[in-house]
N, C-alpha and C positions, 0 to 999 in steps of 0.2 A: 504494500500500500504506500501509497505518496501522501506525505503527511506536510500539509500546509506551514510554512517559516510563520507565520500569524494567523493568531483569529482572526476570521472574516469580521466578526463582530465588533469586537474591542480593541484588536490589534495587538495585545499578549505574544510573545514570542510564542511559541510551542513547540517550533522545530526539534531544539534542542534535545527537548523531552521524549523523544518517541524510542531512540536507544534502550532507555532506562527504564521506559515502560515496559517495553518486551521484555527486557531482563526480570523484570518484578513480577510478570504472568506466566514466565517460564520457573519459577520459584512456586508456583502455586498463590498466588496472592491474588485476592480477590478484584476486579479493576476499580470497585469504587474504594480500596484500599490502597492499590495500587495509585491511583489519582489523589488521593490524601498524600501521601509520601511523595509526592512529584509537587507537592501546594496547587494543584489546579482546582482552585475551589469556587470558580464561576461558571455557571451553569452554560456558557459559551463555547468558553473553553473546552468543558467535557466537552461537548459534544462534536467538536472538533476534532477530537481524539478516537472517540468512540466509535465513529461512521467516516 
């Protein structure tokens, strides 16, 4: 998946984050825990991750 350098929404980096998220769901971590540990805690943002 291609994961967008910004939220469309807010403009939050989030590029960064997409490494470290795979890494945290191949550990078995849940993704809304997974997105806690990453601090994406605007509903934007997930969703920008998530889809």
């Amino acid at each position: 998946q291609i994961i967008p350098v910004r939220c469309f929404s807010c403009g939050k980096v989030i590029g960064d984050k997409w490494n470290a998220y795979l890494a945290l769901l191949s550990e078995d971590t849940s993704e809304g825990d997974a997105l806690d540990a990453l601090e994406l805690k605007r509903y934007c943002c997930c969703r920008m991750v998530l889809t």
